[in-house]
ZAMARGU-4260 file (C-alpha; in steps of 0.2 Angstrom, whole numbers, plus 5000, padded with zeros to 4 digits):
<rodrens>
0) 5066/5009/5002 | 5047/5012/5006 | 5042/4998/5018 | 5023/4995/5030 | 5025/4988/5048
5) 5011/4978/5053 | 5011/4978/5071 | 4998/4978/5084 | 5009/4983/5098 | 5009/5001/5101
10) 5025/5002/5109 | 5035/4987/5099 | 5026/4995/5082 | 5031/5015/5088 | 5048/5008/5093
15) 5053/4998/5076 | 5047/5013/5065 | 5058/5022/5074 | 5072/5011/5072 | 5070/5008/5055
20) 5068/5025/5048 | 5085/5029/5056 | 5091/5012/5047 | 5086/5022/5031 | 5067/5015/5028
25) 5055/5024/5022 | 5041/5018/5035 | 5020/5018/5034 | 5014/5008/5050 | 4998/4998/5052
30) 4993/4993/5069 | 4978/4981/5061 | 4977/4969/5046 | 4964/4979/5039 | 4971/4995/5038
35) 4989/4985/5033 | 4977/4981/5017 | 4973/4997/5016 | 4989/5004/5012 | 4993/4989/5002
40) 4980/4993/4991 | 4986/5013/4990 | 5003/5012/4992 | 5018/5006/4983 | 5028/4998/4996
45) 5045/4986/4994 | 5045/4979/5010 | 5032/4972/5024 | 5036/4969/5042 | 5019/4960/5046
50) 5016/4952/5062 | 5002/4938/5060 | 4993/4939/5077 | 4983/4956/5071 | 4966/4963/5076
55) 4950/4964/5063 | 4960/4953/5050 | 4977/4941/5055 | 4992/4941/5044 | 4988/4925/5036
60) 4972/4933/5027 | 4985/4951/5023 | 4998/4939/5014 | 4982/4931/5004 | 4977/4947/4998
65) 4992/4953/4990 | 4993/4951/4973 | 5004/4938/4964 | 5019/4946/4953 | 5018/4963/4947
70) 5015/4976/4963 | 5019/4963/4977 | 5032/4968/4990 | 5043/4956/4997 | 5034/4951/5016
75) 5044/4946/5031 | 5034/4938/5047 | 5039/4946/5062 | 5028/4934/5075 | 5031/4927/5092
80) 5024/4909/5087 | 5037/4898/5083 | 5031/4882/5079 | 5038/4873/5061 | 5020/4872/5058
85) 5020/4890/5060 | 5033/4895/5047 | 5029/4882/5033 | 5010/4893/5033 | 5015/4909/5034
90) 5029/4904/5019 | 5017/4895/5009 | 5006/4909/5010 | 5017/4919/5001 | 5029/4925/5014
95) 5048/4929/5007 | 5055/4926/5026 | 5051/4923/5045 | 5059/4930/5060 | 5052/4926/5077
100) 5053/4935/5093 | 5060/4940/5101 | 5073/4945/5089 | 5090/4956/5086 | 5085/4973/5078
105) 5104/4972/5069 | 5095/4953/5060 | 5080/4961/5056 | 5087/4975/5047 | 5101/4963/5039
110) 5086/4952/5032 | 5078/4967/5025 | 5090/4972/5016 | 5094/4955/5008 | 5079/4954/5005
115) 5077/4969/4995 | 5091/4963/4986 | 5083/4948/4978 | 5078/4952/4961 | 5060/4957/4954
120) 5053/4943/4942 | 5040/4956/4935 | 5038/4973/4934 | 5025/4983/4943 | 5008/4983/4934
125) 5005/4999/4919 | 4986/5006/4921 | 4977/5009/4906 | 4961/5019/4905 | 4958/5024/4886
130) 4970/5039/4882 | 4977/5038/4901 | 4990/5028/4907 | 4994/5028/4926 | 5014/5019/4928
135) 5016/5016/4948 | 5035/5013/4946 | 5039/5028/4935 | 5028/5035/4948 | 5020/5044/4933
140) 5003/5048/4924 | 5002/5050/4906 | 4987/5058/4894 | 4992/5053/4874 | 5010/5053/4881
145) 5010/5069/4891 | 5014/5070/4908 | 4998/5074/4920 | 5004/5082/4933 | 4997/5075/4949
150) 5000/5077/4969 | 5007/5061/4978 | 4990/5060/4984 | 4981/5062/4969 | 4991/5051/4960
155) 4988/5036/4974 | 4969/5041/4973 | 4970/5040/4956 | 4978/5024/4957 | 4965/5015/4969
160) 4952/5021/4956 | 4960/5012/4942 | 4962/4997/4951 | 4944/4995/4955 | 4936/4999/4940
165) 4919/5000/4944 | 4919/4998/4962 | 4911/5013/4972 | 4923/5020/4985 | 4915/5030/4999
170) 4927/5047/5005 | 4931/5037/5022 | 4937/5022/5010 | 4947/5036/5002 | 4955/5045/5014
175) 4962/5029/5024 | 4970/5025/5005 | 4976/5040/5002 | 4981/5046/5018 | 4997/5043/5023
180) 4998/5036/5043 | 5003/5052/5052 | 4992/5062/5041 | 4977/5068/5050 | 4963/5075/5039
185) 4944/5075/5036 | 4938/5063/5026 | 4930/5081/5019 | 4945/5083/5010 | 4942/5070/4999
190) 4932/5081/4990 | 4944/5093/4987 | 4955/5081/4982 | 4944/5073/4970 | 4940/5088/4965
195) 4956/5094/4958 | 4960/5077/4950 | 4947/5080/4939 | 4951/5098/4935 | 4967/5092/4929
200) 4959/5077/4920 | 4947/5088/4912 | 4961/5099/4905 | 4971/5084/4900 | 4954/5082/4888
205) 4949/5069/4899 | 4931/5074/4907 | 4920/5062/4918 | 4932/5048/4921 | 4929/5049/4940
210) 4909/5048/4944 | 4901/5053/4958 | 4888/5042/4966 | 4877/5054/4977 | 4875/5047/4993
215) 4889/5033/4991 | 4905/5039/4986 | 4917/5041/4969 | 4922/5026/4956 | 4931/5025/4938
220) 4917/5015/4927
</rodrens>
């Protein structure tokens, strides 16, 4: 299971990744809740450990932004405040549970797990761009019903694209959606990356879908 720890604690967040890729997870962390947004938006993820005290945006404004149905992950709140009050917001803004700290790593993991258990109402949401379809739960793009063959990373860039049709993306943008969190790279790679997505578009018979706006950055009109 693919999950994002929110955590602003260097040493709590280092040590829970820890814990939890032994407990099997598949673990992207966030120490911000901008970047936690960020992934969000590039990633496919089931589960989010998300603390609410956060730098640059708090956990509140994260569970906001995720979208309703479809892609949404199931969100546990890992948060030292516990007041009722406390709980009833985070849950009424979308939270699935709420464990506060301290805590047993054994109940976290146990919670995870039933929460990845709980069933799906919807399925994740099919792209469509003219002859192009982009699936994220297939994990597949298709051209007239042929396979694209795509990277990981050029299929999640491809993704964040699609998602934002019309909205200009600089390479920084990019790269911290594309990138996973141990990856370091130059957000000069993006051009290389763009560049090969649209080598294999173009042979798919698919030329110009991604624009580039000199001076500002790459979009899908």
């Amino acid at each position: 299971m693919k999950l994002l720890l929110v955590e602003d604690s260097e040493r709590l967040r280092q040590t829970l990744q820890h814990g939890l890729q032994g407990a099997g997870f598949l673990v992207d962390a966030a120490a911000d809740g901008v970047l936690a947004c960020n992934f969000l938006d590039a990633y496919e993820y089931e589960l989010v450990v998300l603390d609410l005290m956060l730098p640059r945006r708090d956990g509140l404004a994260v569970l906001r932004q995720l979208p309703v149905g479809g892609r949404r992950p199931r969100v546990l709140v890992l948060s030292a405040r516990d007041r009722v009050a406390d709980r009833i917001g985070a849950l009424d803004a979308g939270a699935d549970d709420y464990l506060v700290k301290p805590f047993a790593f054994d109940e976290l993991v146990a919670r995870l797990h039933a929460l990845a258990r709980r069933p799906q109402e919807v399925q994740a949401e099919v792209l469509r761009h003219g002859h192009l379809v982009w699936d994220p739960r297939a994990r597949s793009a298709l051209v007239d019903g042929h396979p694209l063959p795509l990277t990981p990373r050029e299929f999640s860039l491809l993704g964040v694209l699609l998602r934002h049709r019309g909205r200009v993306f600089s390479r920084l943008e990019l790269l911290e959606r594309t990138a996973g969190s141990d990856t370091e790279v130059s957000d000069r790679s993006v051009e290389v990356l763009v560049f090969g997505l649209r080598r294999k578009l173009d042979a798919a018979g698919l030329p110009a879908v991604i624009e580039n706006r000199r001076g500002a950055g790459y979009l899908i009109a």
